[in-house]
C-alpha positions as CSV (number, residue, x, y, z in Angstrom):
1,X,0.0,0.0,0.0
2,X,1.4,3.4,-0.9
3,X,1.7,6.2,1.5
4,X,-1.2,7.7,-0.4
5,X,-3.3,4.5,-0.3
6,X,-3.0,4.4,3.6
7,X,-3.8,8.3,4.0
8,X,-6.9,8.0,1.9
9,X,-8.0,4.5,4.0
10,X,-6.8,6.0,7.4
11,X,-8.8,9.0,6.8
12,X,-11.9,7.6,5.6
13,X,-12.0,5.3,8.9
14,X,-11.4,8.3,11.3
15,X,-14.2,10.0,9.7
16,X,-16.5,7.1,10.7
17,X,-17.1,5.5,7.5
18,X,-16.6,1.6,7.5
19,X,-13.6,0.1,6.2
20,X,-11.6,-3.0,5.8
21,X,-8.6,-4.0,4.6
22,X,-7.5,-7.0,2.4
23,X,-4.5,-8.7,2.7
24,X,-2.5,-9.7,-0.6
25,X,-4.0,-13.3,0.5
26,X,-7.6,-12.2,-0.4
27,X,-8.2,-11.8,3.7
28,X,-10.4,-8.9,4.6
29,X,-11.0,-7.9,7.8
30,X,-12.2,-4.2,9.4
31,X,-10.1,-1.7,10.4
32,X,-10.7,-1.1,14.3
33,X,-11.3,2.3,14.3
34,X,-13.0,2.3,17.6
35,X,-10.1,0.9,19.5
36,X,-7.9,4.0,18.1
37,X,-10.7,7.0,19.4
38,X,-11.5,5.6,22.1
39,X,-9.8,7.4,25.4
40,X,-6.8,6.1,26.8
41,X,-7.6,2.8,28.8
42,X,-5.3,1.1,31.5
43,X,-3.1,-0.5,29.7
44,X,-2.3,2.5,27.2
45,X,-2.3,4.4,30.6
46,X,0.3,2.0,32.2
47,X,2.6,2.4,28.7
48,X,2.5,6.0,28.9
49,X,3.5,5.8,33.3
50,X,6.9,5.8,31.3
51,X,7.6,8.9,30.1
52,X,8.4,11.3,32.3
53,X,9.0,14.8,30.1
54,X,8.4,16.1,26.4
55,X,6.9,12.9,24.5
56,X,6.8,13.1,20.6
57,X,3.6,10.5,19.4
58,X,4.6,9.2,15.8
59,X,1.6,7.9,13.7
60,X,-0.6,9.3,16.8
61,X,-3.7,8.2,14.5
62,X,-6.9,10.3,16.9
63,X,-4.5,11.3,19.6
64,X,-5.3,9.3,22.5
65,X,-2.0,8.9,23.7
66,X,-1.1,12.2,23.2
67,X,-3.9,13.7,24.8
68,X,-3.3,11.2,27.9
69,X,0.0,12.9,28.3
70,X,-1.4,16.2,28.1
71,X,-3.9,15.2,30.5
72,X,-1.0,14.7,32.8
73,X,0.6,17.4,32.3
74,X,3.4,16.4,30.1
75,X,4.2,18.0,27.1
76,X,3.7,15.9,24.2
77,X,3.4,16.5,20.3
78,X,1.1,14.4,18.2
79,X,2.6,14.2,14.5
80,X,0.8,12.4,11.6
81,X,0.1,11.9,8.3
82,X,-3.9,11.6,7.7
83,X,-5.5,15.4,8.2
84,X,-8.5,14.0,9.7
85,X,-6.3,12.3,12.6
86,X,-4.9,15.5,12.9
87,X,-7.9,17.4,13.3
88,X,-9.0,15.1,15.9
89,X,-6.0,15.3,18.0
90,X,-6.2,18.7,18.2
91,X,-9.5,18.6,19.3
92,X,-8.6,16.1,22.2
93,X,-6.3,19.4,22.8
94,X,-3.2,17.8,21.1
C-alpha cells in the first residue's frame, strides 16, 4: 500500500465511514477504528507511566495517547500523516 493509499484508508476510517482491509491473500478484515478513538484505557495508561518529560507520538492516528500525556501534564506533540487524525488530535487538545 502506498503512503497515499493508507492516507486515503486511514482518513476515511477516522471519519467514521466503515472500512476494511484486504490482505494480498484475499483476507479482509475491518479496520478497528474504535479501538484507536477511544480514550486512553489502562493498559495505554500504564505504557505511557513511562515517560516522564516532552513525549513526541509518531503515527498518533486520533491522539489518544497524546492527549493522555497532556492530561497529565506532560508535554507531548502528536505528529501524523492523515489530516482528519490531525484534526481530531487537536481537538482532544493535542
Amino acid at each position: 500500500m502506498t503512503a497515499v493509499a493508507a492516507e486515503s484508508a486511514f482518513a476515511h476510517a477516522f471519519a467514521s465511514e466503515r472500512c476494511r482491509v484486504v490482505t494480498v491473500d484475499g483476507m479482509a478484515s475491518r479496520l478497528p477504528v474504535e479501538d484507536w478513538t477511544r480514550t486512553a484505557d489502562a493498559a495505554d495508561l500504564a505504557l505511557l507511566s513511562y515517560c516522564a518529560g516532552p513525549t513526541v507520538d509518531l503515527g498518533c492516528g486520533p491522539g489518544r495517547m497524546t492527549a493522555a500525556l497532556a492530561a497529565r501534564g506532560l508535554p507531548s506533540l502528536g505528529v501524523d500523516i492523515v489530516p482528519e487524525a490531525v484534526a481530531q488530535t487537536e481537538a482532544r487538545g493535542g
